[in-house]
N, CA, C and O atoms as a printed pandas DataFrame, in Angstrom:
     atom_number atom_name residue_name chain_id  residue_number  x_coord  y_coord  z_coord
0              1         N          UNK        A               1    0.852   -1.171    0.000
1              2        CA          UNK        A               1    0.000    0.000    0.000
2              3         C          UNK        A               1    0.895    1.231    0.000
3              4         O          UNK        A               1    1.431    1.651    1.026
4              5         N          UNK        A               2    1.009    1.693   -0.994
5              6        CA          UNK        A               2    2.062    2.973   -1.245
6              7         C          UNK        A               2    1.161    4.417   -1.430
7              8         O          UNK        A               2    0.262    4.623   -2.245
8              9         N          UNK        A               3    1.752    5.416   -0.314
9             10        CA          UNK        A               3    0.548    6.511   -1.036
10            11         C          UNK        A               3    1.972    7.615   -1.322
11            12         O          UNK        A               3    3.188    7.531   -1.147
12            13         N          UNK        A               4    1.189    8.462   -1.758
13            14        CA          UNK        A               4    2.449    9.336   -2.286
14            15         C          UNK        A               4    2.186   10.478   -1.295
15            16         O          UNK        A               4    1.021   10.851   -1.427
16            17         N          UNK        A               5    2.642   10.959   -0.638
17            18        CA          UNK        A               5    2.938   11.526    0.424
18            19         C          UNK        A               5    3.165   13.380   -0.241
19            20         O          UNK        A               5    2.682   14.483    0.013
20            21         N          UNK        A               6    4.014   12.898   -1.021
21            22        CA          UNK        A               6    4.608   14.335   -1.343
22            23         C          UNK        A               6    3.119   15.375   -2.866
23            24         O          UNK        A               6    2.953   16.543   -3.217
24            25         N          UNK        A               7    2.796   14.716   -3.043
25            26        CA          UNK        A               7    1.207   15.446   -3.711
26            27         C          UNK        A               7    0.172   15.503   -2.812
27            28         O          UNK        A               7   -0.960   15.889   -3.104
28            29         N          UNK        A               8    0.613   15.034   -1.448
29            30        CA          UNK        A               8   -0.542   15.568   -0.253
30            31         C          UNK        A               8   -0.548   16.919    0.143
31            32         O          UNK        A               8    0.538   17.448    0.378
32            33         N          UNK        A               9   -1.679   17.622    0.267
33            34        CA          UNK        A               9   -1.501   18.942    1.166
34            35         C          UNK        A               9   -0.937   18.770    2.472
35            36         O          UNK        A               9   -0.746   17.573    2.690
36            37         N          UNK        A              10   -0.546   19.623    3.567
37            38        CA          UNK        A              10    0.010   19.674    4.621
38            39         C          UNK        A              10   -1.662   18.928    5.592
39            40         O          UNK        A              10   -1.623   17.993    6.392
40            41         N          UNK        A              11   -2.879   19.668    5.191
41            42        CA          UNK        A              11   -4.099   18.832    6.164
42            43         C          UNK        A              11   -4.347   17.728    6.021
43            44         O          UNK        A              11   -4.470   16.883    6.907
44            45         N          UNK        A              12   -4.499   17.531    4.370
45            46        CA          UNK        A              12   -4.243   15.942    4.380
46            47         C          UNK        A              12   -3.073   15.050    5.159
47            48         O          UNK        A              12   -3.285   13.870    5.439
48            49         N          UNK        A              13   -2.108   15.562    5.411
49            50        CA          UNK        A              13   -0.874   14.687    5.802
50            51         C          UNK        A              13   -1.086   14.794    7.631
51            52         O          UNK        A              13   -0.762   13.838    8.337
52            53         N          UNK        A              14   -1.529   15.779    8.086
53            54        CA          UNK        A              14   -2.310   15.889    9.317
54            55         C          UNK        A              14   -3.293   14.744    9.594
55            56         O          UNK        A              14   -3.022   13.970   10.512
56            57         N          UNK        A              15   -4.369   14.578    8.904
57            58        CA          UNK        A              15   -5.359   13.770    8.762
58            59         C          UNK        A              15   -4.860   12.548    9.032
59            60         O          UNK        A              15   -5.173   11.848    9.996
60            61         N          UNK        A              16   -3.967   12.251    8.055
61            62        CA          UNK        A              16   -3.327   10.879    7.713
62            63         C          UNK        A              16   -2.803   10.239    9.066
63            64         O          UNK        A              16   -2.782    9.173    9.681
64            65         N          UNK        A              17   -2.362   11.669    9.149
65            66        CA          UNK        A              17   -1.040   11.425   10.751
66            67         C          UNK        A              17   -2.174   10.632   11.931
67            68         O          UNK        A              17   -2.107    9.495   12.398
68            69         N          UNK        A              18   -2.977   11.487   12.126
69            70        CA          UNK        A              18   -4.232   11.350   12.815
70            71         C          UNK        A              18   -4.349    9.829   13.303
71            72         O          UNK        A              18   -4.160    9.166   14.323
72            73         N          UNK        A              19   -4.895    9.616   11.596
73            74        CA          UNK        A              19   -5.786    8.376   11.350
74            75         C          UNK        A              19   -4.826    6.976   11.796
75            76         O          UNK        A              19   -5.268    5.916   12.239
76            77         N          UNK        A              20   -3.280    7.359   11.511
77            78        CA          UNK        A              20   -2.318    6.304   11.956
78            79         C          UNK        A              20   -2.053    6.182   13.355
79            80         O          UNK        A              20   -1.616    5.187   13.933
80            81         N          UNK        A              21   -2.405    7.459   13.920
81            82        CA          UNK        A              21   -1.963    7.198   15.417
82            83         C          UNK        A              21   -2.955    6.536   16.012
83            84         O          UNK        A              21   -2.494    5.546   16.580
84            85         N          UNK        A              22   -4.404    6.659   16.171
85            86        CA          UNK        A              22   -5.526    5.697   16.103
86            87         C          UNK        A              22   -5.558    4.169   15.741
87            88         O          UNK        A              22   -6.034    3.271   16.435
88            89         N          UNK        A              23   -4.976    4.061   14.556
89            90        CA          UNK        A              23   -4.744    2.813   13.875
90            91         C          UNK        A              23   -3.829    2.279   14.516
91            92         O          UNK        A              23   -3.961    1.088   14.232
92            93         N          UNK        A              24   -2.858    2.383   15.298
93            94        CA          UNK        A              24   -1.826    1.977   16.227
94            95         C          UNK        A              24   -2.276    1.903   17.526
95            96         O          UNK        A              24   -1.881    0.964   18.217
96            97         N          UNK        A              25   -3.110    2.809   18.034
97            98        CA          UNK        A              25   -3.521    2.591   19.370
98            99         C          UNK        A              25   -4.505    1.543   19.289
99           100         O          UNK        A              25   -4.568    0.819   20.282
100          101         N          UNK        A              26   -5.376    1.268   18.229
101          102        CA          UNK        A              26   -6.337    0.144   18.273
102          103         C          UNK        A              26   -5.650   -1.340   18.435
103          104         O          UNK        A              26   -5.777   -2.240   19.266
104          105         N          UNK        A              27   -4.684   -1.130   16.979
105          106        CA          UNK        A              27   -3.968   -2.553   17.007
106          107         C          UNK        A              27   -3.119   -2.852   18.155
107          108         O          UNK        A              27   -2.804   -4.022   18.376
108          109         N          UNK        A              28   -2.680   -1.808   18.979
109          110        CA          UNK        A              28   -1.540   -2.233   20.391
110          111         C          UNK        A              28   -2.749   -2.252   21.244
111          112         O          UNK        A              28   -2.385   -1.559   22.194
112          113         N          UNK        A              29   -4.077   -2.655   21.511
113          114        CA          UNK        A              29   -5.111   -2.172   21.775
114          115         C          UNK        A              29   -5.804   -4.193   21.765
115          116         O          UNK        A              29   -5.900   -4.999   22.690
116          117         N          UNK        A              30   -6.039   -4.277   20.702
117          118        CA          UNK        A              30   -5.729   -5.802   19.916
118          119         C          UNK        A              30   -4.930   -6.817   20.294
119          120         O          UNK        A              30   -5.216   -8.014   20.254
120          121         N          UNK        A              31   -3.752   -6.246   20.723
121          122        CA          UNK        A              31   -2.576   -7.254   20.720
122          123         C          UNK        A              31   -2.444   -7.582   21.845
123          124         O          UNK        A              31   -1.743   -8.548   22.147
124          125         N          UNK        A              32   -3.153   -6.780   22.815
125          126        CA          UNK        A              32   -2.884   -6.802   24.123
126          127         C          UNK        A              32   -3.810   -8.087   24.542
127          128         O          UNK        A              32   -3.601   -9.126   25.168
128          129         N          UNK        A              33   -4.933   -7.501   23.887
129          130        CA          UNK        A              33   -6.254   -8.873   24.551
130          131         C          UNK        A              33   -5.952   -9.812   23.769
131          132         O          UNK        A              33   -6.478  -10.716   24.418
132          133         N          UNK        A              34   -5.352  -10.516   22.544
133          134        CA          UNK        A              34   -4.756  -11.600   22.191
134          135         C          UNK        A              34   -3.884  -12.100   23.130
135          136         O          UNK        A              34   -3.979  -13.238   23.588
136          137         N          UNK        A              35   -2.692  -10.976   23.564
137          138        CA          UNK        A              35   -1.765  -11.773   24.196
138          139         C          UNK        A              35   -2.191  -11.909   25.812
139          140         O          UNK        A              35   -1.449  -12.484   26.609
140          141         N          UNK        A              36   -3.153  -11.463   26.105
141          142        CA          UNK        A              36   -3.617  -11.939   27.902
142          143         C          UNK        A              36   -4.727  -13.058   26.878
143          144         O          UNK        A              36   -3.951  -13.983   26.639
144          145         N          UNK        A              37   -5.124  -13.165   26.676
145          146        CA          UNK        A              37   -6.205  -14.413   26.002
146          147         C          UNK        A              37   -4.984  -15.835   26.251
147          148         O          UNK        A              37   -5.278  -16.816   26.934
148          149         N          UNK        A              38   -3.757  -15.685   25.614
149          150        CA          UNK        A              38   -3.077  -16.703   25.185
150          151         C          UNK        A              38   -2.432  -16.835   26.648
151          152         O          UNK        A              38   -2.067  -17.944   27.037
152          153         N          UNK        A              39   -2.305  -15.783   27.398
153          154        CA          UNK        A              39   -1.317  -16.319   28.828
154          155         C          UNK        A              39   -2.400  -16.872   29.724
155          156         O          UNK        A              39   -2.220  -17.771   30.547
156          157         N          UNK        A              40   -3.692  -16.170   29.457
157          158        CA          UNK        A              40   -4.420  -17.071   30.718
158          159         C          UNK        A              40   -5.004  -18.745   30.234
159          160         O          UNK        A              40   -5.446  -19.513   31.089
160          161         N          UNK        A              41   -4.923  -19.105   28.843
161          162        CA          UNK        A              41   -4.814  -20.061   27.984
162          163         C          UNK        A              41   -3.848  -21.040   28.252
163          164         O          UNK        A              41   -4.227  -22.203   28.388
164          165         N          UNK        A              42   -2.567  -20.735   28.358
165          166        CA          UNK        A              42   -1.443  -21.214   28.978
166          167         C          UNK        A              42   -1.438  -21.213   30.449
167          168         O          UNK        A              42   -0.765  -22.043   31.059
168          169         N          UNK        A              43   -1.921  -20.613   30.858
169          170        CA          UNK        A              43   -1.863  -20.801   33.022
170          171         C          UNK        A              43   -3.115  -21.748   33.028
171          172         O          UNK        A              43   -3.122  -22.582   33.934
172          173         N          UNK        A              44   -4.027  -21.749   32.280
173          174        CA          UNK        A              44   -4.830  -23.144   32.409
174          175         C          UNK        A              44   -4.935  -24.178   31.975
175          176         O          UNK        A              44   -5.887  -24.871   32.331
176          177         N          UNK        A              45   -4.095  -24.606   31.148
177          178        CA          UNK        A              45   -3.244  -25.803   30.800
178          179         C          UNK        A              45   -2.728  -26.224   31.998
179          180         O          UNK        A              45   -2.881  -27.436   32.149
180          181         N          UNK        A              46   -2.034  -25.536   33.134
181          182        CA          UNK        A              46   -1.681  -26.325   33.929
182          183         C          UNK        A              46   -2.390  -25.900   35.485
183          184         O          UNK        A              46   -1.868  -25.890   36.600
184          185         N          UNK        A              47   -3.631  -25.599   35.099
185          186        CA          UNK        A              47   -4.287  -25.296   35.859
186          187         C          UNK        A              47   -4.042  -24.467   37.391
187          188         O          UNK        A              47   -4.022  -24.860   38.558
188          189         N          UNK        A              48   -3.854  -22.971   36.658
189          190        CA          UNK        A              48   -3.616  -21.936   37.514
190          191         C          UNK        A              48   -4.491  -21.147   36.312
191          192         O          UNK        A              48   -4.724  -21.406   35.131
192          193         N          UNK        A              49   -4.916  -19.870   37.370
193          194        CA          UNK        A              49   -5.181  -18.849   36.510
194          195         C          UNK        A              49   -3.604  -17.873   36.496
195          196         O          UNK        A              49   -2.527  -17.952   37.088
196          197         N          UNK        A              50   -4.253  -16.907   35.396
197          198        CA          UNK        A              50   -3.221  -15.845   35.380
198          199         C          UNK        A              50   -2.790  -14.891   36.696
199          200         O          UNK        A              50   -1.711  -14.299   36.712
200          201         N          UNK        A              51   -3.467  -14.835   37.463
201          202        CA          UNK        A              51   -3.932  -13.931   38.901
202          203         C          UNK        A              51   -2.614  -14.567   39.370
203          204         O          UNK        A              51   -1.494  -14.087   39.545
204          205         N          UNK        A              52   -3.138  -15.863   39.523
205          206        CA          UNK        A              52   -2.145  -16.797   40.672
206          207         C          UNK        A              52   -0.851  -16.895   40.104
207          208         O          UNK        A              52    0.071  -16.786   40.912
208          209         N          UNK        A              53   -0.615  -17.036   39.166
209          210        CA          UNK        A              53    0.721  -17.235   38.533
210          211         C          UNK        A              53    1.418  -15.851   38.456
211          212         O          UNK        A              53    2.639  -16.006   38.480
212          213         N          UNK        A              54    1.087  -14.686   38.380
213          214        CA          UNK        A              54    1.338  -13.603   38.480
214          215         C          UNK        A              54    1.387  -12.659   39.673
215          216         O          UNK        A              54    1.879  -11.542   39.512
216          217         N          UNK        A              55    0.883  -13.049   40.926
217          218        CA          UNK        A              55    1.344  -12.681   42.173
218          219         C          UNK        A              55   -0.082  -11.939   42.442
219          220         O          UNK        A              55   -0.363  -11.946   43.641
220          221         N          UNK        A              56   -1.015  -11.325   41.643
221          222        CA          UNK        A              56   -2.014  -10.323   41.663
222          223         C          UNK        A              56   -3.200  -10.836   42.090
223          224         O          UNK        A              56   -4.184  -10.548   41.409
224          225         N          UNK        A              57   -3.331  -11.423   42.909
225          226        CA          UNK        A              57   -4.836  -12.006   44.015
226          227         C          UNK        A              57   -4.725  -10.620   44.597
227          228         O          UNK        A              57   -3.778   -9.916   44.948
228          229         N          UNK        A              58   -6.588  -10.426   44.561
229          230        CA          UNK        A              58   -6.864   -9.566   45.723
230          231         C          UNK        A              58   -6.404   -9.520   46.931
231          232         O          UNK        A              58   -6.243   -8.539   47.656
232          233         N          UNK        A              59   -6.120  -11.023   47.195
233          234        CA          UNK        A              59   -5.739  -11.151   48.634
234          235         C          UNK        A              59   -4.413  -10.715   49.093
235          236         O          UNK        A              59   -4.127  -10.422   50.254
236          237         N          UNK        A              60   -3.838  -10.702   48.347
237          238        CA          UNK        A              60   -2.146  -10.772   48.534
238          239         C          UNK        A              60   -1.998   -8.888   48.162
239          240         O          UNK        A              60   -1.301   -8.128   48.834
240          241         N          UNK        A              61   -2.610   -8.583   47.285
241          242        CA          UNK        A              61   -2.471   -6.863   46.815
242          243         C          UNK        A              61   -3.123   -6.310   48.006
243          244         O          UNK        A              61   -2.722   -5.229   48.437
244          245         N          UNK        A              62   -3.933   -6.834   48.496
245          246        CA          UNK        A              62   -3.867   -5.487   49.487
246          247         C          UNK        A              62   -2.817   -5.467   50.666
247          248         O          UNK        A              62   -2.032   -6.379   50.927
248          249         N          UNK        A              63   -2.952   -4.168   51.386
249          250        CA          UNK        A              63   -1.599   -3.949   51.921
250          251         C          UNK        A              63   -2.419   -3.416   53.286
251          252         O          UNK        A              63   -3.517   -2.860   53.281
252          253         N          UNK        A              64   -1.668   -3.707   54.347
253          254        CA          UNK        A              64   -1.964   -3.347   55.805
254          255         C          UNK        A              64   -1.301   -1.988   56.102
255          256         O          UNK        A              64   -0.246   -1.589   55.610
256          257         N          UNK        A              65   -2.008   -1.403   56.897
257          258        CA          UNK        A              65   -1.930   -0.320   57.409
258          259         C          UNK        A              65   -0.407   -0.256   58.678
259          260         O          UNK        A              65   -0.551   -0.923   59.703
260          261         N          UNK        A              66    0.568    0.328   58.549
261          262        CA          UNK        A              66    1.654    0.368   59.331
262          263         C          UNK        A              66    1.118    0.795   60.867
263          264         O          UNK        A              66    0.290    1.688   61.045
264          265         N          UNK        A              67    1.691    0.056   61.876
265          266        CA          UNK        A              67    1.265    0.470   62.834
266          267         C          UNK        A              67    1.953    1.808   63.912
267          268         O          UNK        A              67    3.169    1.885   64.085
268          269         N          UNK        A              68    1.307    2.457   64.341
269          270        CA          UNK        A              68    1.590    3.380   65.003
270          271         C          UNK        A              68    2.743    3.383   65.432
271          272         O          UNK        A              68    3.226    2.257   65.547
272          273         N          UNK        A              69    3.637    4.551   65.831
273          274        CA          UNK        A              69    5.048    4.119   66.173
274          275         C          UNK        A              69    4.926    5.527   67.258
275          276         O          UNK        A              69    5.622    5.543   68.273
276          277         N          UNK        A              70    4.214    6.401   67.017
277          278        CA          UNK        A              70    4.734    7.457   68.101
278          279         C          UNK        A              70    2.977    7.809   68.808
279          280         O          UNK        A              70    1.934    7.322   68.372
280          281         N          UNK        A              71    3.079    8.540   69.692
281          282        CA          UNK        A              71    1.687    8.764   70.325
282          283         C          UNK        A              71    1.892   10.247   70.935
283          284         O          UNK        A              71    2.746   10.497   71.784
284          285         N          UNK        A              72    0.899   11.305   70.332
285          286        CA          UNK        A              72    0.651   12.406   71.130
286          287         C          UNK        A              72    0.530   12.146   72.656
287          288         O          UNK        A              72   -0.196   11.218   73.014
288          289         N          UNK        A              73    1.329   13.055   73.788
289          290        CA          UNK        A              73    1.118   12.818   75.126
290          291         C          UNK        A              73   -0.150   13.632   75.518
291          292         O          UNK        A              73   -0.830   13.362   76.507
292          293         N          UNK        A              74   -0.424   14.720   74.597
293          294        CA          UNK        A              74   -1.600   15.581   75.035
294          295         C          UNK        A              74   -2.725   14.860   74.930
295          296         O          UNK        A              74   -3.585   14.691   75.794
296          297         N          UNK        A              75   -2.676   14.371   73.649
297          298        CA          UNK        A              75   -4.057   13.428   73.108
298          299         C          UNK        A              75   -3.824   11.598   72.769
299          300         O          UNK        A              75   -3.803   11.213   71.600
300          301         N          UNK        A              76   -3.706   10.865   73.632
301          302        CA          UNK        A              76   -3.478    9.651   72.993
302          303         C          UNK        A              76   -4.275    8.613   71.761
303          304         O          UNK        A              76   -4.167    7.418   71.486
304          305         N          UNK        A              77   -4.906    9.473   71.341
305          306        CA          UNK        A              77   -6.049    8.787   70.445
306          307         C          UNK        A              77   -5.096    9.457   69.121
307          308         O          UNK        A              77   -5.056    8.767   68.102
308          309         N          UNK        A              78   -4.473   10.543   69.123
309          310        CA          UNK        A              78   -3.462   10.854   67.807
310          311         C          UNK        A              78   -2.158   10.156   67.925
311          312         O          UNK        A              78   -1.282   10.395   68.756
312          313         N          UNK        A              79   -2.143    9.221   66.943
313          314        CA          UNK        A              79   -0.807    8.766   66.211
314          315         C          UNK        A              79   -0.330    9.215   64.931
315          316         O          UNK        A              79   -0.944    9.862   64.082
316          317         N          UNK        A              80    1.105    8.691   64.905
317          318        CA          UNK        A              80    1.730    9.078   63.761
318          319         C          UNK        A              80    2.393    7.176   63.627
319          320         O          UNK        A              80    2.561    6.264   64.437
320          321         N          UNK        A              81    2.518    7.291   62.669
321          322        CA          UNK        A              81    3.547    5.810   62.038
322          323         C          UNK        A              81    5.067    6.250   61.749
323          324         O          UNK        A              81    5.953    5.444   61.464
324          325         N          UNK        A              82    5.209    7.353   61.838
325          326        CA          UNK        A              82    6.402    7.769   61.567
326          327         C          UNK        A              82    7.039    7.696   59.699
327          328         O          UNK        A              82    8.173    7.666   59.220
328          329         N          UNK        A              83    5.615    7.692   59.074
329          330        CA          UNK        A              83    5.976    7.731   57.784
330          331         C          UNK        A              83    4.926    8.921   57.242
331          332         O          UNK        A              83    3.962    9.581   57.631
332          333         N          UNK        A              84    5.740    8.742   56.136
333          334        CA          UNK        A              84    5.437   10.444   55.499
334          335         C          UNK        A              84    5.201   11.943   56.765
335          336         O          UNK        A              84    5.641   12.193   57.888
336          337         N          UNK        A              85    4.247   12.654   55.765
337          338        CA          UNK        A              85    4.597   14.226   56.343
338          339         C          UNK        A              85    4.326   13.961   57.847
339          340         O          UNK        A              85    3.406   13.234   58.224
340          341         N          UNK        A              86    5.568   14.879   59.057
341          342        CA          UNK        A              86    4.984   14.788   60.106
342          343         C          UNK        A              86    3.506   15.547   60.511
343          344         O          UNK        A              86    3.134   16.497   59.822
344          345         N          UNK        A              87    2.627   15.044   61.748
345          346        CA          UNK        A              87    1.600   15.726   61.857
346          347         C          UNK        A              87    1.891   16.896   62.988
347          348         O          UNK        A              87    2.840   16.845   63.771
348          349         N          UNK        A              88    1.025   17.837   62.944
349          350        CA          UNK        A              88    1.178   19.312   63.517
350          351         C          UNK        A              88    2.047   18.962   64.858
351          352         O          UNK        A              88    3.139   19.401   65.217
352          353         N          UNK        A              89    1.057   17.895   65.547
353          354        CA          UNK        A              89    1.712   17.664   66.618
354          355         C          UNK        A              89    2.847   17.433   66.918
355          356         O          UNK        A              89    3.470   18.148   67.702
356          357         N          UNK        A              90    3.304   16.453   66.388
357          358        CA          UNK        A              90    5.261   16.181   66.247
358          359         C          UNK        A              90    6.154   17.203   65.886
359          360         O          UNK        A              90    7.359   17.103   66.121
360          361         N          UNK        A              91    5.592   18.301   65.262
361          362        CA          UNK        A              91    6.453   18.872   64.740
362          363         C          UNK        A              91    6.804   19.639   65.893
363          364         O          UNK        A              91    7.826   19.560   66.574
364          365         N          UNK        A              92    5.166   20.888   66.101
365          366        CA          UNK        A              92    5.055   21.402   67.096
366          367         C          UNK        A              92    6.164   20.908   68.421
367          368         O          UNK        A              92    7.162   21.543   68.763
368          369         N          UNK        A              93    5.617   19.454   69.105
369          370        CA          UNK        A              93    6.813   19.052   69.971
370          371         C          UNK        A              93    8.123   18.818   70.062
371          372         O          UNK        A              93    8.624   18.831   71.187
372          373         N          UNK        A              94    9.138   18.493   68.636
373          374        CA          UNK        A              94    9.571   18.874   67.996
374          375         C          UNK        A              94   10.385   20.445   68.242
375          376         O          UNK        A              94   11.501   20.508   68.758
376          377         N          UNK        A              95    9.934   21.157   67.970
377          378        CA          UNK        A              95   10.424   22.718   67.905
378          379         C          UNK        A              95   10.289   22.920   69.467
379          380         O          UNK        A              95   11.036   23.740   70.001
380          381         N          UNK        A              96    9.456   22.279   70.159
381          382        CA          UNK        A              96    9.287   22.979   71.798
382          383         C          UNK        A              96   10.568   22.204   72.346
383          384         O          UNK        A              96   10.891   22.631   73.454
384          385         N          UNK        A              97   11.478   21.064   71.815
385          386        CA          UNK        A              97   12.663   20.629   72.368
386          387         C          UNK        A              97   12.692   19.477   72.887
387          388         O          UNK        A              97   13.695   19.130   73.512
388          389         N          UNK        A              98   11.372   18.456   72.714
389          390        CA          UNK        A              98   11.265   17.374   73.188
390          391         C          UNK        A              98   11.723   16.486   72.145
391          392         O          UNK        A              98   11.452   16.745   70.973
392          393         N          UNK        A              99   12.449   15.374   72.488
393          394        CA          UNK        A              99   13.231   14.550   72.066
394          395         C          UNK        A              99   11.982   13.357   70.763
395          396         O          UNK        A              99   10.830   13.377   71.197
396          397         N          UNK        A             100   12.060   12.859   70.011
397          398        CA          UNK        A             100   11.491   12.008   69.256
398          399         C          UNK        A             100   11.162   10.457   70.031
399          400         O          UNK        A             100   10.173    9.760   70.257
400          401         N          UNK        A             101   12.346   10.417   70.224
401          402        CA          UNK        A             101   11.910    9.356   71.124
402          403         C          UNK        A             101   10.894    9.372   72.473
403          404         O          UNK        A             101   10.438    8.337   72.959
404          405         N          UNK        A             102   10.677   10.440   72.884
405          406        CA          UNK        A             102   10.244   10.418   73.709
406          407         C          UNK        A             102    8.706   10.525   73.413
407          408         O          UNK        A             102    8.013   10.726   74.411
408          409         N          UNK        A             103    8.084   10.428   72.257
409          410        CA          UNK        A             103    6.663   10.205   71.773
410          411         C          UNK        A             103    6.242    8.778   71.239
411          412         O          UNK        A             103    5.244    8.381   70.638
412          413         N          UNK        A             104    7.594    8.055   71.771
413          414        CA          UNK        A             104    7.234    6.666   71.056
414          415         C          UNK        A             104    6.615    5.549   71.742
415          416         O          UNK        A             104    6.700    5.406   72.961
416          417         N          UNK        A             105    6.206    5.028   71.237
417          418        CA          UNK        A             105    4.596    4.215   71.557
418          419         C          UNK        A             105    5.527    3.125   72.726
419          420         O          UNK        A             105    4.937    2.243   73.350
């Protein structure tokens, strides 16, 4: 399929451009559900699904909540895990000169 490119206007060659980038996203689009068709095809041949053979059970993806590592002395119902941003409180205690360790659970 040969088109001649160079007797196209510049919108036509826009168009074209268009229509190919579409035509590529469909077929990588295509290829994808062929090729999960053929792996979960193959994981049941030996009777697994794809999930299991691939690590991705609901059960196993979800993830537990880290447990508390420090405890407000003002309020003990506020924790921190000591991951990500600190909360007002730590910081606050923190800047007043109290030691880190000394909020730990």
């Amino acid at each position: 399929m040969a088109v001649d490119l160079t007797s196209m206007s510049r919108k036509e060659l826009l168009e074209l451009q268009a229509n190919v980038e579409k035509a590529l996203k469909d077929a990588e689009q295509r290829e994808r559900i062929e090729a999960l068709k053929a792996a979960e095809e193959a994981a049941a041949k030996f009777g697994f699904s794809l999930d299991e053979i691939a690590g991705n059970s609901r059960s196993t993806a979800k993830k537990t909540k880290a447990a508390p590592k420090y405890r407000n002395p003002q309020n003990p119902e506020e924790t921190w895990t000591g991951r990500g941003r600190k909360p007002h409180w730590v910081h606050a205690a923190l800047t007043s000169g109290v030691d880190i360790s000394d909020l730990e659970i």
